[in-house]
C-alpha positions as semicolon CSV with decimal commas, in nm:
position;residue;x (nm);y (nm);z (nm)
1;X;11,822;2,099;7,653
2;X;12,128;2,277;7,900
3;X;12,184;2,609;7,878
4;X;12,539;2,718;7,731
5;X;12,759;2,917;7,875
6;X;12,737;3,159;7,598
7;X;12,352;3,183;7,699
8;X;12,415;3,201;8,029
9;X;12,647;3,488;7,990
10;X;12,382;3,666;7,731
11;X;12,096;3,621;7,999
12;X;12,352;3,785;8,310
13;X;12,452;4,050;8,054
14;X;12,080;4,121;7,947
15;X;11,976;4,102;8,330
16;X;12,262;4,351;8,482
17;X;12,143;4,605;8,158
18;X;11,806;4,673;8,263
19;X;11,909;4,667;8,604
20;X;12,106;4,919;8,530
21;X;11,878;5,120;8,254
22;X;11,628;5,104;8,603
23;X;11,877;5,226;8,841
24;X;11,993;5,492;8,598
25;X;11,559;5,604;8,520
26;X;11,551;5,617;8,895
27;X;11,836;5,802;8,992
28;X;11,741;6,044;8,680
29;X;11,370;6,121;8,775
30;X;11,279;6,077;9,080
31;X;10,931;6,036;9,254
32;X;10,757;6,361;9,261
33;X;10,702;6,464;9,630
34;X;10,347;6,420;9,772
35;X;10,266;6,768;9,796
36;X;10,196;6,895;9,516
37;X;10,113;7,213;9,583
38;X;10,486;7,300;9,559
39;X;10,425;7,674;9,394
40;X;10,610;7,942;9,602
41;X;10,375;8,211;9,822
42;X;10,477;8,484;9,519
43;X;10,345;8,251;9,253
44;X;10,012;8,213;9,472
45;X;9,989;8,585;9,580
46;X;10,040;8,686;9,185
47;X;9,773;8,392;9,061
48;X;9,460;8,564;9,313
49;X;9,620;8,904;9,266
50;X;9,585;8,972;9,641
51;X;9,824;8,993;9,913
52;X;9,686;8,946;10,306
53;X;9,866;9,079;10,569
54;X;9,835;8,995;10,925
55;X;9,859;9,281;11,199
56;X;9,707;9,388;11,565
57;X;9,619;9,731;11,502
58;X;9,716;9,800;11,825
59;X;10,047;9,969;11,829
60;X;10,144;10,273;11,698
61;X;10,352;10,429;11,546
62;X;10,390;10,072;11,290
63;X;10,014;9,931;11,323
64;X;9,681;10,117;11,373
65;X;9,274;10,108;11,386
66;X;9,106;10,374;11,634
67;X;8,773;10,178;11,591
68;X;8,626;9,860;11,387
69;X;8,509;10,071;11,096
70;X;8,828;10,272;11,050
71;X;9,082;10,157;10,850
72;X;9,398;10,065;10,920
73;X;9,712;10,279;10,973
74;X;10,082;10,313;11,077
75;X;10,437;10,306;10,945
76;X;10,434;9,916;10,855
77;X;10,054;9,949;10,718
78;X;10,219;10,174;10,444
79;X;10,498;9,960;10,414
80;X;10,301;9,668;10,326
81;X;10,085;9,889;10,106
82;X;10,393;9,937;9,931
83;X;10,484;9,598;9,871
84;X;10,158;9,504;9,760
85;X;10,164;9,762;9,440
86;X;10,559;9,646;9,365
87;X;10,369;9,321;9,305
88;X;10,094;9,455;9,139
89;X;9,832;9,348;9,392
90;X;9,569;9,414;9,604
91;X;9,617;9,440;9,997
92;X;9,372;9,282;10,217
93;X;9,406;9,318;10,607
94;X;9,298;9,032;10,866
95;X;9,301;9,185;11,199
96;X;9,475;8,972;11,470
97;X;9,557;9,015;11,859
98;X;9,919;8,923;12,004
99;X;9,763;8,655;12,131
100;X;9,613;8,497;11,835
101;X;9,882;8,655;11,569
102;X;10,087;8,314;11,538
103;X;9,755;8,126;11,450
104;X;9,619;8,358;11,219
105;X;9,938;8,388;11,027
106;X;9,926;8,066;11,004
107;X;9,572;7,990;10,871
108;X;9,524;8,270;10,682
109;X;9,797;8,537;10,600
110;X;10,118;8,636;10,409
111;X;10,219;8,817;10,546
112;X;10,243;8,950;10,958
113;X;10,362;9,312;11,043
114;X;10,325;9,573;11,285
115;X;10,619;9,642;11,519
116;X;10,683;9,213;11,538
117;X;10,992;9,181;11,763
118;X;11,192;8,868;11,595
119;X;11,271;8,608;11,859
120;X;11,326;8,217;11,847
121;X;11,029;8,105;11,963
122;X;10,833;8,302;11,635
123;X;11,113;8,185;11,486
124;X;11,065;7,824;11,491
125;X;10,721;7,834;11,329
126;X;10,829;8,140;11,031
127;X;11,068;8,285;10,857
128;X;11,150;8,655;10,962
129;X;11,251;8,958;10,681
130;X;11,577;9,112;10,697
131;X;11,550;9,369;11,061
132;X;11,361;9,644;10,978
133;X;11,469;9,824;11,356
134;X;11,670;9,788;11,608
135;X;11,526;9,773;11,938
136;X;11,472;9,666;12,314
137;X;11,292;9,715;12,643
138;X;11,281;10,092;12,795
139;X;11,016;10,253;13,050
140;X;10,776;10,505;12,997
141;X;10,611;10,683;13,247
142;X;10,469;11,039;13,367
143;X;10,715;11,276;13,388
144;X;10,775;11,355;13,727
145;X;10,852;10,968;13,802
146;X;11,170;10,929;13,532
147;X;11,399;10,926;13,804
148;X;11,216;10,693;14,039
149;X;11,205;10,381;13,751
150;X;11,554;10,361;13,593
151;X;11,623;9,959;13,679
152;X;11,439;9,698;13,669
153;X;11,485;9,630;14,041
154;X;11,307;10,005;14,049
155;X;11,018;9,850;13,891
156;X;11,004;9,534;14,043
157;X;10,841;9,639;14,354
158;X;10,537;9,576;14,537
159;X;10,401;9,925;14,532
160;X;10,508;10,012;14,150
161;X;10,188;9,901;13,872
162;X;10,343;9,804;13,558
163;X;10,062;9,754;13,275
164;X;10,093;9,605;12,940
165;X;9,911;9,432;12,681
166;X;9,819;9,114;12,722
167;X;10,009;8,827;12,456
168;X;10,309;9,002;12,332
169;X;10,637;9,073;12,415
170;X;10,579;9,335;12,711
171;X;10,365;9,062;12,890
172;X;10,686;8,815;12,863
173;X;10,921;9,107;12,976
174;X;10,717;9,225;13,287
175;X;10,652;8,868;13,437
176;X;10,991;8,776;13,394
177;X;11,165;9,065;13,515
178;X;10,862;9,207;13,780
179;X;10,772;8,966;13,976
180;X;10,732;9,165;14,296
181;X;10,564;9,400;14,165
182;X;10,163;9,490;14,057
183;X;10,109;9,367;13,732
184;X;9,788;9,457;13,528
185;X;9,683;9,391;13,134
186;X;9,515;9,678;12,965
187;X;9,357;9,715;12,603
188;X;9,693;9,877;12,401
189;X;9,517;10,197;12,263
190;X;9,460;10,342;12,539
191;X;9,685;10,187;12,775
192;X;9,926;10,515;12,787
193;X;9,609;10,719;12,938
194;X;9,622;10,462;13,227
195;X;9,998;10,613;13,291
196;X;9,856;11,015;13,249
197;X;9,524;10,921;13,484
198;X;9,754;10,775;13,735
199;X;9,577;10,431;13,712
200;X;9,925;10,270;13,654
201;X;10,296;10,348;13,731
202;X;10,494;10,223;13,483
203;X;10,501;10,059;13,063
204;X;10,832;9,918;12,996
205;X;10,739;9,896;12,614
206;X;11,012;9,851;12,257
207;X;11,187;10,215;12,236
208;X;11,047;10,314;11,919
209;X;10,678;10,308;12,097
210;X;10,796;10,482;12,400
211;X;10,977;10,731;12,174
212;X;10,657;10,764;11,999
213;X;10,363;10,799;12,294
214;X;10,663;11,083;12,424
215;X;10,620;11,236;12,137
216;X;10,190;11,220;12,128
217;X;10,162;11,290;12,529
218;X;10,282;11,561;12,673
219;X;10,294;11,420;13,047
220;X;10,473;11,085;12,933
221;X;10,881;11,060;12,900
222;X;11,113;10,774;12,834
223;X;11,304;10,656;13,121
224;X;11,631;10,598;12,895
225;X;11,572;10,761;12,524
226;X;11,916;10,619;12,403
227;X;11,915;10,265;12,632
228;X;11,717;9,956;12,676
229;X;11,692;9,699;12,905
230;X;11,762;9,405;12,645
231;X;11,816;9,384;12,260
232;X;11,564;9,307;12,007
233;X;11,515;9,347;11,624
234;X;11,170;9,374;11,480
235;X;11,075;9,217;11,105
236;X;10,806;9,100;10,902
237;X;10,664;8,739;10,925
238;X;10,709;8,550;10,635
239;X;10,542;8,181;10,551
240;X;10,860;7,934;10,669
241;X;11,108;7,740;10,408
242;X;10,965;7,971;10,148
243;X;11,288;8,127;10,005
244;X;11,148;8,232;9,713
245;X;10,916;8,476;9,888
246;X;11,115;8,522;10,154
247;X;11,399;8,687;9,888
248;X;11,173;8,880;9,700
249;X;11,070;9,070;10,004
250;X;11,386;9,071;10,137
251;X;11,462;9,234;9,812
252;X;11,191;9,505;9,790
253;X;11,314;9,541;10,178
254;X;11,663;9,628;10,139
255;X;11,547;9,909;9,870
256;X;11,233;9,984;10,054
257;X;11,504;10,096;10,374
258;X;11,757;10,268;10,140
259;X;11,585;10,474;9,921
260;X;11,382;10,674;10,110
261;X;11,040;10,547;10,116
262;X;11,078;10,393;10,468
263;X;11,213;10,735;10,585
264;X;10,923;10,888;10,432
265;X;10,629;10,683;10,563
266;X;10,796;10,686;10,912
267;X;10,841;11,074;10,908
268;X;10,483;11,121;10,848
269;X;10,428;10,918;11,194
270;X;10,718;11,073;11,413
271;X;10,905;11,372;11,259
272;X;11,285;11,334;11,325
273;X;11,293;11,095;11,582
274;X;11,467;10,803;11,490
275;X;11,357;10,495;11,579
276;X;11,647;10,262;11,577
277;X;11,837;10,176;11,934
């Protein structure tokens, strides 16, 4: 028997309806992504009721342990202490190397701190905190040498031995900008006695160290107390495209900086000298 048109027009009608009651469930829930796993870092961190931070213990005044069995200690050791009781958590430490600290963060921490200068390259792997310090490239030397090493074409000369740690920042710095001059690595605790027993010339180092190992040794002054060679800003690692964590650190920060506990915990490591460049 033909269809009528009045069918016809029924069918089309019934047809372009639950097209459009599909289109309409589709646009209105979507397909859940395929991680599922979408809980932020806080959520996680809350749910084992442990927080693990990342850090060298290797650079004082922010990061330090003397020997294996000692525990760790330094301005952004307390800081991170801090944060871990305004969430009501326990800390754990993984120790790292500059070298590995990427990696590690990566695999197994939280958080990363301990005098971390922010720069794109870290940058395109994690998120950064708000600057904690303002900061840059100086000397530091024995004292009778300041004037001899105030440029960089000062240092960069065959008969001047610059040392630094090898896999951070300083290591970048000194083969850029020495090239034609000695360059050695040297473990980072006791790399400053290297520069008081004459076994090296010259650590151009981030200020707020130099201002520090001044401070600790009395043969050892900063080349320029109030300049640096370059600009940096130093922060805490953070796991990437995580805003939720990212804020609420951010957050505890901000009041962290303002209301005097920074001030406090840093005092306790270097007196009145102020870190920021």
């Amino acid at each position: 028997m033909p269809t009528s048109t009045t069918d016809k027009i029924r069918k089309l009608a019934t047809t372009v309806c639950v097209t459009a009651l599909l289109a309409v469930t589709s646009c209105a829930a979507p397909d859940e992504p395929e991680n599922q796993d979408s809980a932020s870092r806080l959520a996680q961190i809350k749910e084992r009721g442990e927080l693990v931070a990342c850090t060298t213990g290797d650079y004082p005044p922010f990061t330090v342990q003397e020997n294996e069995e000692d525990d760790f200690e330094g301005i952004d050791i307390e800081m991170v202490r801090d944060l871990a009781e305004t969430m009501d958590v326990e800390l754990r430490i993984e120790k790292s190397s500059w070298g590995s600290l990427m990696d590690d963060f990566l695999q197994k921490c939280d958080i990363a701190v301990g005098g971390i200068s922010m720069n794109p390259e870290r940058a395109e792997q994690v998120f950064f905190t708000e600057p904690i310090l303002e900061d840059g490239k100086t000397p530091i030397t024995r004292c009778e040498n300041v004037d001899k090493y105030k440029t960089i074409d000062d240092i960069n000369q065959p008969s001047v031995t610059s040392i630094f740690l090898e896999g951070g920042t300083n290591e970048k710095f000194a083969r850029a900008n020495y090239p034609e001059g000695e360059l050695v690595t040297h473990d980072n605790l006791t790399i400053f006695d290297q520069l008081v027993d004459k076994k090296a010339d010259v650590m151009t180092t981030d200020r707020a160290e130099a201002l520090y190992i001044a401070h600790e040794y009395d043969e050892l002054c900063v080349v320029h107390e109030n300049e640096t060679f370059d600009y940096s800003v130093m922060g805490y690692m953070l796991p990437q495209s995580d805003m939720v964590f990212k804020e609420y650190v951010d957050q505890w920060l901000q009041i962290a900086l303002n209301d005097g506990t920074y001030d406090e915990i840093s005092k306790e490591w270097v007196g009145d000298i102020d870190l920021n460049g």
